[in-house]
C-alpha positions as CSV (number, residue, x, y, z in Angstrom):
1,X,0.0,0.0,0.0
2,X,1.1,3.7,-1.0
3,X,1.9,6.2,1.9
4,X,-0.6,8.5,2.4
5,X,1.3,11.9,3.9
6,X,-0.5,12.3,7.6
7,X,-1.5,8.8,7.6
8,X,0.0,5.4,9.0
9,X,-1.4,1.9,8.4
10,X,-1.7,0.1,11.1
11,X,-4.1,-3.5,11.8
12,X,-7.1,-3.2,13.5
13,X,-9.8,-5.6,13.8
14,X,-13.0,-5.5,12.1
15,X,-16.3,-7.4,13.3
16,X,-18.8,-7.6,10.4
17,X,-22.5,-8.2,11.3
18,X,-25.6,-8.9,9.7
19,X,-29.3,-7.4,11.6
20,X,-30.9,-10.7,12.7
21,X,-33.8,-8.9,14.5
22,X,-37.1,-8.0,13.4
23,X,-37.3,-4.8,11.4
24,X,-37.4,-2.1,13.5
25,X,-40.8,-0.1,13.7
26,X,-41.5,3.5,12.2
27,X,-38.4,5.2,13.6
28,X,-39.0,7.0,16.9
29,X,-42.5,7.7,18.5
30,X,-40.6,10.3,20.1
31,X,-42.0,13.5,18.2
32,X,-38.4,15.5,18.6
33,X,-36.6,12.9,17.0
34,X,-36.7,12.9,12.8
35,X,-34.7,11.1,10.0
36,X,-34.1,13.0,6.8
37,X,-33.4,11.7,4.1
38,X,-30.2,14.2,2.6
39,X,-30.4,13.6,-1.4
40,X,-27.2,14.6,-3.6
41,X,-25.5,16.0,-0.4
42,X,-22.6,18.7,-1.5
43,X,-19.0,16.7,-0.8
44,X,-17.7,19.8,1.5
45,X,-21.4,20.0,3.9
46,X,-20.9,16.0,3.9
47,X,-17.5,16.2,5.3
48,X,-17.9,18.4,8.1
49,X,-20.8,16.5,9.9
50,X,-18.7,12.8,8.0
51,X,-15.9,14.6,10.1
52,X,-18.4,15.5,13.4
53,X,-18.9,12.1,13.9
54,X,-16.0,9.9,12.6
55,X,-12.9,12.5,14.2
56,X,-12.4,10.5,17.4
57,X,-12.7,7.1,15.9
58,X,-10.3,7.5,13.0
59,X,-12.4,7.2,10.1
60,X,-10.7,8.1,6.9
61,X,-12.5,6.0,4.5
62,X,-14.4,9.6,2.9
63,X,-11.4,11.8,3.6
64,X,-8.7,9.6,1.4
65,X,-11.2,9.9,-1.4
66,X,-10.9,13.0,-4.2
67,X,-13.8,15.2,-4.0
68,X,-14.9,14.1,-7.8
69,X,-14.8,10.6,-6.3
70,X,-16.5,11.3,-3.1
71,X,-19.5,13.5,-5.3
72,X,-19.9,10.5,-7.3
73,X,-20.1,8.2,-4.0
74,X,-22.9,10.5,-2.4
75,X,-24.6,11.4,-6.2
76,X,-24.7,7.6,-6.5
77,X,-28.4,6.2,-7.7
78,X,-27.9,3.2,-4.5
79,X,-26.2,5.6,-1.8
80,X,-28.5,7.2,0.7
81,X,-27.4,9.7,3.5
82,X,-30.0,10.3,6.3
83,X,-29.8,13.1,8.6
84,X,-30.8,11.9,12.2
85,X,-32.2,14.8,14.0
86,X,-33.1,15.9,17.4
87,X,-35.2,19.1,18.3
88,X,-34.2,20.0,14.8
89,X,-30.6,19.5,15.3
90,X,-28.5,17.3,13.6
91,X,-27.1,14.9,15.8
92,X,-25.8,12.2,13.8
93,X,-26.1,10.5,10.7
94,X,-26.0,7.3,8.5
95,X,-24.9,6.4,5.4
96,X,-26.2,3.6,3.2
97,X,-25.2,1.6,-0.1
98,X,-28.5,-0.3,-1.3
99,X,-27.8,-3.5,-3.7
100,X,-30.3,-6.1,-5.1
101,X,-29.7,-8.8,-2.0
102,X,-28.7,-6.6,0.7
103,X,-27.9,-2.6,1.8
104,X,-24.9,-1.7,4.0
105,X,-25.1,0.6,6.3
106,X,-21.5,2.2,5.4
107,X,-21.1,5.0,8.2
108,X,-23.7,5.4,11.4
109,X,-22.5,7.3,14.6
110,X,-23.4,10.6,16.6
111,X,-21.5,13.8,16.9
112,X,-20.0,13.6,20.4
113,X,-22.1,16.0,22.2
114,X,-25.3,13.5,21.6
115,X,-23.3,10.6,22.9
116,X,-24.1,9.4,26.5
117,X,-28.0,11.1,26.0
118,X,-29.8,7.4,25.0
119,X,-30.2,8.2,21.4
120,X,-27.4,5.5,20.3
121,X,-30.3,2.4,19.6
122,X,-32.5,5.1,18.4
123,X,-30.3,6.0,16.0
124,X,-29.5,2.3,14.8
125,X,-33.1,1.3,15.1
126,X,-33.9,4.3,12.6
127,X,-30.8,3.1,10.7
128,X,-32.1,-0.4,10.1
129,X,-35.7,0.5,9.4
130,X,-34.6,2.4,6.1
131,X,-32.4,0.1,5.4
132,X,-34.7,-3.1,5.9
133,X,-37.6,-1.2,3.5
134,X,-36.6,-3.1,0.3
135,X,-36.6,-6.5,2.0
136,X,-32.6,-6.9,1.8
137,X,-30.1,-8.2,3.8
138,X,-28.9,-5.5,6.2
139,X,-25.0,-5.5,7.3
140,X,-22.4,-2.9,8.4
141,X,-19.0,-3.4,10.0
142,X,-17.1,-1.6,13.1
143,X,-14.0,-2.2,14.4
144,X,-11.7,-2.0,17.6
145,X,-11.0,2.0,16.9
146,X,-15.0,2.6,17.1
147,X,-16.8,3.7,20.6
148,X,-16.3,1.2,23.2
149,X,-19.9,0.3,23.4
150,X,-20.0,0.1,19.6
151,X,-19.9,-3.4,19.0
152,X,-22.0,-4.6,22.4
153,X,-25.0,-1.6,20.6
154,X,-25.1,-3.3,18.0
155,X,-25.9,-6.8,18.9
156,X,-28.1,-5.5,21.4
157,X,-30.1,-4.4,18.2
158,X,-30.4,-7.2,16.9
159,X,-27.1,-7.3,15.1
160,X,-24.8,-11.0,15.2
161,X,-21.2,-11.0,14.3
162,X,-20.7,-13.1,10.8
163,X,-17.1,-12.5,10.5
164,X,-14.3,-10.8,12.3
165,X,-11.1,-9.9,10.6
166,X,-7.4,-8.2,11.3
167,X,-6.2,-5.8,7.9
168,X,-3.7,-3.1,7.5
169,X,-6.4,0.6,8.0
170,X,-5.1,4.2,7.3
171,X,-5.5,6.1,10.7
172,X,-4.2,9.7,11.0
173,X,-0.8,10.0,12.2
């Protein structure tokens, strides 16, 4: 692998996991709560709240992409970016990539003033409620360098571990 100037590879492990629950219901009851759907989002408004979320857990999967690449990602016909809101605010998001036989949820997290307020399942409950609509498979992966209580939210949701891997990642230097 090239080196990427503020970047090292190093191995982390990476638990993928399918949703093995029932489909969520309509996302929250809770009438200051709303998911927004964010079509053809601008690559530079998608990296700030991309970088909001992902900072403190090293994600660098959107930021080592060009911005032609990353506008073709989010203007993508299966690529869906919802906006989870509280009181109006944004407070987190999720990312999607739909296929025939299933739809990854690709990025899902809070900004870090919303952690530690409950709204972790509802954001993953929301999460897997679009992303079960078309009847697909639903899957996502995390890894060691996400929020401790990452993994342990997700099965509590209804997600099982299929497969759990070590591979060389890019994490800021």
């Amino acid at each position: 692998m090239d080196k990427i100037p503020g970047y090292k590879l190093i191995p982390v492990k990476t638990w993928f996991l399918t949703f093995d629950g029932n489909l969520p219901d309509v996302p929250s009851a809770d009438e200051l709560i709303s998911i927004n759907l964010w079509k053809n989002p601008p690559a530079d408004e998608y990296l700030k709240i991309y970088k909001a979320v992902g900072e403190n857990w090293g994600w660098t999967g959107r930021l080592l992409k060009s911005y032609e690449k990353l506008s073709q990602i989010l203007n993508a016909e299966n690529n869906e970016v919802w906006l989870f809101q509280v009181e109006n605010e944004t407070a987190g998001f999720f990312e999607l990539v739909r296929a025939e036989a299933e739809t990854e949820l690709v990025y899902l997290g809070l900004k870090p003033e919303w952690i530690g307020k409950g709204l972790g399942q509802k954001l993953i409950q929301a999460s897997v409620y679009v992303a079960g609509q078309n009847g697909a498979k639903v899957w996502l992966h995390t890894c060691e360098r996400d929020h401790e209580s990452a993994l342990m939210a997700y099965q509590k949701a209804g997600f099982k571990i299929e497969k759990e891997l070590i591979s060389l990642e890019y994490y800021p230097e």
